[in-house]
Residue, then its C-alpha position, 0 to 999 in steps of 0.5 A: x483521508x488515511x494511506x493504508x498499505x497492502x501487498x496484494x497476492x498474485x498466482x504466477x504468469x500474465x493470466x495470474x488471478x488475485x489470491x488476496x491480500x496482505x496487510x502492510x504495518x502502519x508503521x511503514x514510512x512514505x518517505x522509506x519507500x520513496x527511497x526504496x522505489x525512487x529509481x522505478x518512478x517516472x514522476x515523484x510519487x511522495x505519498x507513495x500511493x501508486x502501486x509498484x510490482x514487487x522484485x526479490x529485493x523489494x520483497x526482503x525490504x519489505x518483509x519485516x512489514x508483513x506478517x505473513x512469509x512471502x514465497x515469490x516462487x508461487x506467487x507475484x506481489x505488488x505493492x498498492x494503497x488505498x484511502x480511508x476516510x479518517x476518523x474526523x471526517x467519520x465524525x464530520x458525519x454528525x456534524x452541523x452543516x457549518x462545518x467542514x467535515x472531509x479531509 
């Protein structure tokens, strides 16, 4: 399974609707963004796999990751993965059923 990153896209206030999504750069690392969300964690989060609302701070941090220009007076962002089957389990699809295809 692959971690891909998004920001999703908020409107403003508690009854805000989804707007969209941003994609995030692959090249973002886990390991910076544990660091980045450490002191918001009640427990450890190493894959950073959960979703973290997105502060001002945070938006700057993250902002040479995301193509797209943030404008955090008209929206609210956060910060959420999901899983993708990786390519051997897409091939595993073929596979004989000796073999193990899932990750």
């Amino acid at each position: 399974m692959q971690i891909k990153r998004a920001i999703e896209v908020w409107e403003k206030g508690m009854n805000g609707a989804l707007t969209g999504q941003l994609p995030v750069a692959e090249t973002i690392s886990s390991v910076w963004l544990l660091q980045l969300f450490a002191a918001e964690q009640q427990r450890p989060d190493p894959d950073m796999v959960l979703s973290y609302f997105l502060t001002p701070d945070k938006l700057l941090a993250l902002q040479p990751y995301v193509a797209q220009q943030f404008d955090a007076g008209q929206y609210d962002y956060i910060l959420t993965a999901y899983g993708v089957p990786s390519e051997r389990a897409q091939a595993g699809m073929s596979a004989s059923a000796d073999e193990e295809p899932y990750d």
